[in-house]
PDB file of N, CA, C and O in Angstrom:
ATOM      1  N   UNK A   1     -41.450  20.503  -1.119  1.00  0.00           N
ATOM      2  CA  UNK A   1     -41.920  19.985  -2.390  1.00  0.00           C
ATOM      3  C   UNK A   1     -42.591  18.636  -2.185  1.00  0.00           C
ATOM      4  O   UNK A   1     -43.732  18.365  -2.558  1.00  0.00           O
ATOM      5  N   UNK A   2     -41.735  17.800  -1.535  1.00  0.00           N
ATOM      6  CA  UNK A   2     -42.599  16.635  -1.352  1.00  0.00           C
ATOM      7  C   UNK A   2     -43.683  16.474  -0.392  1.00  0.00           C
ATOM      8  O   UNK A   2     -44.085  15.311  -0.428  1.00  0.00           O
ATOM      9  N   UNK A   3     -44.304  17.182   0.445  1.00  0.00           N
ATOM     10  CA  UNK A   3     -45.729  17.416   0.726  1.00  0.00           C
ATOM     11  C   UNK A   3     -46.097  17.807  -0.103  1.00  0.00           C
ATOM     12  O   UNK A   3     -47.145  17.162  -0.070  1.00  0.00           O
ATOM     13  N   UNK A   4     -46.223  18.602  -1.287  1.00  0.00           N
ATOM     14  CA  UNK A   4     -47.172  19.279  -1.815  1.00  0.00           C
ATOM     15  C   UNK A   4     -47.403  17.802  -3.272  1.00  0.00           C
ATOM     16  O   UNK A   4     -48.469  17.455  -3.781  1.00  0.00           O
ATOM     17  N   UNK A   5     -46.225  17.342  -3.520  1.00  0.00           N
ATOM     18  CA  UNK A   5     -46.336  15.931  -4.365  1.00  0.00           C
ATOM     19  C   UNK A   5     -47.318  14.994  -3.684  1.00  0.00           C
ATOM     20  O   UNK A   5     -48.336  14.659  -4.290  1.00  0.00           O
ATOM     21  N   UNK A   6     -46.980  14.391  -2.011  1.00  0.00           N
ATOM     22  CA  UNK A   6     -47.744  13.730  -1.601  1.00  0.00           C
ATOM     23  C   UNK A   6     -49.104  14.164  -1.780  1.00  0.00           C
ATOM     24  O   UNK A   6     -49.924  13.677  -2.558  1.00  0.00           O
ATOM     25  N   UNK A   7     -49.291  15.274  -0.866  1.00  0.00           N
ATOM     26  CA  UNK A   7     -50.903  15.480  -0.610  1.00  0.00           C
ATOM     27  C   UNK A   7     -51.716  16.059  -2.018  1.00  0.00           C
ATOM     28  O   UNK A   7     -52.947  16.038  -2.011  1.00  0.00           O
ATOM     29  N   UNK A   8     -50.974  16.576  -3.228  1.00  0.00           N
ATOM     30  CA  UNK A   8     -51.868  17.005  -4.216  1.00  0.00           C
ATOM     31  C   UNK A   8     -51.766  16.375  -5.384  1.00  0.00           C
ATOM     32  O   UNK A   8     -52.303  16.751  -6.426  1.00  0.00           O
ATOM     33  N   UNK A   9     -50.847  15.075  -5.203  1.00  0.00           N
ATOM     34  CA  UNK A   9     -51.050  14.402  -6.639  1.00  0.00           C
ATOM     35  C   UNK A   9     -49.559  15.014  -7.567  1.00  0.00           C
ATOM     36  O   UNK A   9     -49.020  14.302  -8.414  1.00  0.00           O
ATOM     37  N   UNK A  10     -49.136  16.190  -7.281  1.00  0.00           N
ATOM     38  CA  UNK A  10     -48.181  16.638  -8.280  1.00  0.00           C
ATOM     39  C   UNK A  10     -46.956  16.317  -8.884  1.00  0.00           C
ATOM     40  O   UNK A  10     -46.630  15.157  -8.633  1.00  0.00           O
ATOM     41  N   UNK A  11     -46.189  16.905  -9.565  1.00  0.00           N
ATOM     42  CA  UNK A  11     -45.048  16.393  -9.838  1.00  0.00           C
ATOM     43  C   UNK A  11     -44.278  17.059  -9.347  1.00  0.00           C
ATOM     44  O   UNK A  11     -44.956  17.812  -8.649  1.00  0.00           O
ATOM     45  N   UNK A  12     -42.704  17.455  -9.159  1.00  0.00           N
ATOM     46  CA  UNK A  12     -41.840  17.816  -8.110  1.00  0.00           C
ATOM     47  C   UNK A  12     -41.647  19.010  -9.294  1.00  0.00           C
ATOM     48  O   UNK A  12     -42.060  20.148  -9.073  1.00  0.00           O
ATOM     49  N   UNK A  13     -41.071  18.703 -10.402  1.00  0.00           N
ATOM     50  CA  UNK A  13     -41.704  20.539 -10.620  1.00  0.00           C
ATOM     51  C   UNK A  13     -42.402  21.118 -10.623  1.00  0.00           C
ATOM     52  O   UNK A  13     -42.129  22.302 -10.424  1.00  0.00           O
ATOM     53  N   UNK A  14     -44.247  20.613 -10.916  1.00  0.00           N
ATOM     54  CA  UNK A  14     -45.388  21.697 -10.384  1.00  0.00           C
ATOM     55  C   UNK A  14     -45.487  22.224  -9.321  1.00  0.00           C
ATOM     56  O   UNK A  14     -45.927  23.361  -9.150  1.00  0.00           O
ATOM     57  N   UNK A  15     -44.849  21.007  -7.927  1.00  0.00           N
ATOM     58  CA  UNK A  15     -44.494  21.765  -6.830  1.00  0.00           C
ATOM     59  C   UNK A  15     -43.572  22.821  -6.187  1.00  0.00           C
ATOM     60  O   UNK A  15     -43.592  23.741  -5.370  1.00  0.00           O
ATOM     61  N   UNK A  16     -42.921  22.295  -6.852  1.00  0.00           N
ATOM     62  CA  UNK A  16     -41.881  23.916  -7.132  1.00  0.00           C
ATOM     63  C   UNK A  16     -42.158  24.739  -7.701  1.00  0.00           C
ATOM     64  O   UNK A  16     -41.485  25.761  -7.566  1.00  0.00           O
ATOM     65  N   UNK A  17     -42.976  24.736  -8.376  1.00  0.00           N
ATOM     66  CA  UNK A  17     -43.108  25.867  -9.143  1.00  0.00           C
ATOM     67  C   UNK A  17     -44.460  26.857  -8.601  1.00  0.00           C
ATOM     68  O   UNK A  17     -44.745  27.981  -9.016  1.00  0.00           O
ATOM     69  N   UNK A  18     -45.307  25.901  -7.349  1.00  0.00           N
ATOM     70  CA  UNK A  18     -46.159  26.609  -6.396  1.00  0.00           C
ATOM     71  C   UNK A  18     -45.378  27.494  -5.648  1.00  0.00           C
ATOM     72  O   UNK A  18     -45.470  28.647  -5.227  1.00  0.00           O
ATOM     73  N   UNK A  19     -44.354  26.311  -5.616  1.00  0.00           N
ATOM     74  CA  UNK A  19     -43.613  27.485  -4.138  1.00  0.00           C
ATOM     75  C   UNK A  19     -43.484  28.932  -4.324  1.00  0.00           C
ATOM     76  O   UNK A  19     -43.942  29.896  -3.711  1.00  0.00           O
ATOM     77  N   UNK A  20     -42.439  28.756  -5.740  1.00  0.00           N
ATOM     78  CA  UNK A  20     -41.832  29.741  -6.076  1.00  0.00           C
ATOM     79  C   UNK A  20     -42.724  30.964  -6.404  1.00  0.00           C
ATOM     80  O   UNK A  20     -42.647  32.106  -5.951  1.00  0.00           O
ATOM     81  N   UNK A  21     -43.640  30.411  -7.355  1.00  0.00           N
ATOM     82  CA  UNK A  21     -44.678  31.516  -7.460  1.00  0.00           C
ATOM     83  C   UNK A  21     -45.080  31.957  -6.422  1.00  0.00           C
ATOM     84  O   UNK A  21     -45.161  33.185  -6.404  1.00  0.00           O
ATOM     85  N   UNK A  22     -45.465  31.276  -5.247  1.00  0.00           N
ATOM     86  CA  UNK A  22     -45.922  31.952  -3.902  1.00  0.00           C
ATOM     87  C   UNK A  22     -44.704  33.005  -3.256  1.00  0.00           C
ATOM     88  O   UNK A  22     -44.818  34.073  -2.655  1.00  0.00           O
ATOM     89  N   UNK A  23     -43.688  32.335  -3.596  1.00  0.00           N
ATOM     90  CA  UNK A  23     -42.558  33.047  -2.981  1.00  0.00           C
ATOM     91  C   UNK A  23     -42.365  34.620  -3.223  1.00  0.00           C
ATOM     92  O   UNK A  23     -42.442  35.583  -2.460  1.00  0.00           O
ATOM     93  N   UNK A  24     -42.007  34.465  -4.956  1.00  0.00           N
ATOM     94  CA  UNK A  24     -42.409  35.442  -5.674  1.00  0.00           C
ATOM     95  C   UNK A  24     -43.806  36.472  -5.558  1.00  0.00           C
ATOM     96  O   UNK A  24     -43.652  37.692  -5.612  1.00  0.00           O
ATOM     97  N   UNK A  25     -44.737  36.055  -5.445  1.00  0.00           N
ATOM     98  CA  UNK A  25     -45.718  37.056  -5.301  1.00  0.00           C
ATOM     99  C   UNK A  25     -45.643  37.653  -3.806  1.00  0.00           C
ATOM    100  O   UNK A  25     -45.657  38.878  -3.688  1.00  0.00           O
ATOM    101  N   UNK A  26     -45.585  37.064  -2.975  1.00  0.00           N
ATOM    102  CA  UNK A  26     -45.702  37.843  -1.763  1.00  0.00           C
ATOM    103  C   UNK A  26     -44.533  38.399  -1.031  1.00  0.00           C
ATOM    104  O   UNK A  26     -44.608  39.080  -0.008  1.00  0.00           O
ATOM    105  N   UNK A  27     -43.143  37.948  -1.821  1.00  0.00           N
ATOM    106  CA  UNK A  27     -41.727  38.825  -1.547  1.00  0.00           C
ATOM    107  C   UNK A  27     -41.245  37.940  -0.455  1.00  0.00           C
ATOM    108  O   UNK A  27     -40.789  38.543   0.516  1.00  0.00           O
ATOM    109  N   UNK A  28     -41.246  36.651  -0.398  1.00  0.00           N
ATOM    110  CA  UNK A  28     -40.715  35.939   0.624  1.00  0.00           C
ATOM    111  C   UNK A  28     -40.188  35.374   0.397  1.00  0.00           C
ATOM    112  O   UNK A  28     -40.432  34.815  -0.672  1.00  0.00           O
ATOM    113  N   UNK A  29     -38.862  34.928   1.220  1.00  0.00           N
ATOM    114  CA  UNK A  29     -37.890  33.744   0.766  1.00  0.00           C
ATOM    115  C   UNK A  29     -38.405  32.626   0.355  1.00  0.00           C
ATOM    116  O   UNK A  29     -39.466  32.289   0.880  1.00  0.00           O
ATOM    117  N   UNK A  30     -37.799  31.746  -0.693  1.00  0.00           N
ATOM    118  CA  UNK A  30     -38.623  30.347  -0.655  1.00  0.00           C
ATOM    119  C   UNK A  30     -38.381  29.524   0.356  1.00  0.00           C
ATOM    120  O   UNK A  30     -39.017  28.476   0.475  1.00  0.00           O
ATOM    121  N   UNK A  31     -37.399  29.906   1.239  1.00  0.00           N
ATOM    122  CA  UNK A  31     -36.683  28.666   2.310  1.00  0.00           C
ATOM    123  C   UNK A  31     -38.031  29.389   3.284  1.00  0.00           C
ATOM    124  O   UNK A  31     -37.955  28.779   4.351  1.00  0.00           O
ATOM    125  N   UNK A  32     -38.725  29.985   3.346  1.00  0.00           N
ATOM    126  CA  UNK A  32     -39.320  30.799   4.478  1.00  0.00           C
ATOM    127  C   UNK A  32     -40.785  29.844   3.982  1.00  0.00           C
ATOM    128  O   UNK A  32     -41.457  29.375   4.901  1.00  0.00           O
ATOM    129  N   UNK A  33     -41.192  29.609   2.671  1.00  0.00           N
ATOM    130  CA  UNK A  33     -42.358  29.019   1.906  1.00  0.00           C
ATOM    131  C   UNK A  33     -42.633  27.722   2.837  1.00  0.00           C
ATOM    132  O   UNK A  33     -43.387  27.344   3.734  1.00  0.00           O
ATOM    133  N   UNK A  34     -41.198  27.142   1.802  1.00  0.00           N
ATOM    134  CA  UNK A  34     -41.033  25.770   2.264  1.00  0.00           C
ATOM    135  C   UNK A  34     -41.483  25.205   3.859  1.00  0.00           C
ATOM    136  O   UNK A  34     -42.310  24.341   4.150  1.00  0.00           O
ATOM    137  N   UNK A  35     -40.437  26.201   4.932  1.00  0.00           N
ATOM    138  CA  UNK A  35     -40.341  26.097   6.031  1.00  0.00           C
ATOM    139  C   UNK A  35     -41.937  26.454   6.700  1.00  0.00           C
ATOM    140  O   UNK A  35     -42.184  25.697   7.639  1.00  0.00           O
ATOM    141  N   UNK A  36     -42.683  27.117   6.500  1.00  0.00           N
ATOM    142  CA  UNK A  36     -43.819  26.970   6.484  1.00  0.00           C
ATOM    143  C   UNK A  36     -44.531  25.592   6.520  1.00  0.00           C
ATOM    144  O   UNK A  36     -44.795  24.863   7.476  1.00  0.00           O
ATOM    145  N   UNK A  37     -44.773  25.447   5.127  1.00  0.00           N
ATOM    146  CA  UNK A  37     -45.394  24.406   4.793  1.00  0.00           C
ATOM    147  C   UNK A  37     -45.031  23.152   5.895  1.00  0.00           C
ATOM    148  O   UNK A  37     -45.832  22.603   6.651  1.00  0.00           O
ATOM    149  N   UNK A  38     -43.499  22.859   5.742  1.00  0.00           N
ATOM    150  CA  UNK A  38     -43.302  21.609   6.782  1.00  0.00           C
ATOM    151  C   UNK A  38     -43.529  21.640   8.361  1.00  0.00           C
ATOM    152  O   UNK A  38     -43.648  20.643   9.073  1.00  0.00           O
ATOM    153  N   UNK A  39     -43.563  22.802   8.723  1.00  0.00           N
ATOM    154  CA  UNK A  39     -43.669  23.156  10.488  1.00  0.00           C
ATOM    155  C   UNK A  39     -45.539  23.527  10.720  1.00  0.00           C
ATOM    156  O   UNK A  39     -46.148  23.241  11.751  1.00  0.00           O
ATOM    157  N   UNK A  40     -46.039  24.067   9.744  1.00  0.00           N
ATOM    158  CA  UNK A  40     -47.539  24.168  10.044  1.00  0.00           C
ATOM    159  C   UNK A  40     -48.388  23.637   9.392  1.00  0.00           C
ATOM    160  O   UNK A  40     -49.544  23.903   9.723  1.00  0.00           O
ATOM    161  N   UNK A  41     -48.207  22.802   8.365  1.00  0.00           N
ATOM    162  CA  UNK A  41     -48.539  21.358   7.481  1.00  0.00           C
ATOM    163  C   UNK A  41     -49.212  22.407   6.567  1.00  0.00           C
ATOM    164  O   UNK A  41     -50.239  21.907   6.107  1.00  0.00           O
ATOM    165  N   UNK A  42     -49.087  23.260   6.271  1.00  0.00           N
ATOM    166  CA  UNK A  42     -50.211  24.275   5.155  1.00  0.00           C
ATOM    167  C   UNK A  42     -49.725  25.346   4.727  1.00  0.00           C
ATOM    168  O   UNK A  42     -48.767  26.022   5.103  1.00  0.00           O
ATOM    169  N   UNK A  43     -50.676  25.487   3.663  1.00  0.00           N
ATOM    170  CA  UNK A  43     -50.081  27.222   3.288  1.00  0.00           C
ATOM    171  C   UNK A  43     -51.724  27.814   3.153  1.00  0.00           C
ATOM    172  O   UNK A  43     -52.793  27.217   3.276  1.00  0.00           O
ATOM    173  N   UNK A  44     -51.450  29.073   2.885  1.00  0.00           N
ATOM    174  CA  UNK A  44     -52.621  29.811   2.299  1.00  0.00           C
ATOM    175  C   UNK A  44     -53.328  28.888   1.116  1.00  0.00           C
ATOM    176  O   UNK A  44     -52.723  28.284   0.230  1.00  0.00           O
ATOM    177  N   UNK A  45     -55.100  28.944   1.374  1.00  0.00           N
ATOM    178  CA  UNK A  45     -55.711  28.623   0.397  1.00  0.00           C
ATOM    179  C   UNK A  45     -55.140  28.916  -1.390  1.00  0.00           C
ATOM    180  O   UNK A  45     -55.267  28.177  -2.366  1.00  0.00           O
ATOM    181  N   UNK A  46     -54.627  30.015  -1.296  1.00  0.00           N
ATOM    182  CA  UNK A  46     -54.184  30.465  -2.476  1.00  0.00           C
ATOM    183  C   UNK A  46     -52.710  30.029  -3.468  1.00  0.00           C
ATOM    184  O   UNK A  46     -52.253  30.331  -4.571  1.00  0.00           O
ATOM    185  N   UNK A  47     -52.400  29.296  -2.505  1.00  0.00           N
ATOM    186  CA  UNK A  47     -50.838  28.249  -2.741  1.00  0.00           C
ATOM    187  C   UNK A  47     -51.699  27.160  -3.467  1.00  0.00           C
ATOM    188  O   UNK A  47     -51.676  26.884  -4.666  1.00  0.00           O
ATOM    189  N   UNK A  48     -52.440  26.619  -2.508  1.00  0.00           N
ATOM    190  CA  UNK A  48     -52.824  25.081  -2.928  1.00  0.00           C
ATOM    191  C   UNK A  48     -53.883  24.919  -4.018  1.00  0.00           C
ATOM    192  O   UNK A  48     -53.871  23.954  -4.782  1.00  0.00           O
ATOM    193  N   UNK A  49     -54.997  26.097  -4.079  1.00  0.00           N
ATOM    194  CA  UNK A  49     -55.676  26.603  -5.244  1.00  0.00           C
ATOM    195  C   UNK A  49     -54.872  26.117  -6.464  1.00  0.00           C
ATOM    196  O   UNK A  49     -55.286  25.157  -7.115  1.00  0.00           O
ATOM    197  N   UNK A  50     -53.880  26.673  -6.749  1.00  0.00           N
ATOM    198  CA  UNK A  50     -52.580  26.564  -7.673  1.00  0.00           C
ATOM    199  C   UNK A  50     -52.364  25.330  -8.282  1.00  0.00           C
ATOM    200  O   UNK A  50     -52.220  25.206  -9.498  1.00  0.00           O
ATOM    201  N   UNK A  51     -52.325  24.076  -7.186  1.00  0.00           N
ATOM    202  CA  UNK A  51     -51.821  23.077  -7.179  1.00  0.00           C
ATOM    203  C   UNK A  51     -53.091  22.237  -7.938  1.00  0.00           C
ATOM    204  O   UNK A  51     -52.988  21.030  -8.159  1.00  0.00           O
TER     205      UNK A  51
END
């Protein structure tokens, strides 16, 4: 959450609420989202679109 606050301006629930939706649409854990995001600094264009 707090990368997606830092780098897009957001608030800690809009960022959560990327996750989750990402989580949700593609059937993946959110700890799997998250863990993403912090180990490969990114997600799909279509996460951050969102944001």
């Amino acid at each position: 959450v707090g990368v997606l606050v830092e780098r897009y301006g957001l608030t800690v629930d809009a960022a959560f609420q990327v996750l989750v939706r990402h989580s949700q649409h593609h059937n993946v854990k959110l700890r799997d989202v998250a863990r993403r995001l912090v180990e490969e600094g990114d997600l799909p264009d279509e996460v951050t679109s969102q944001a």
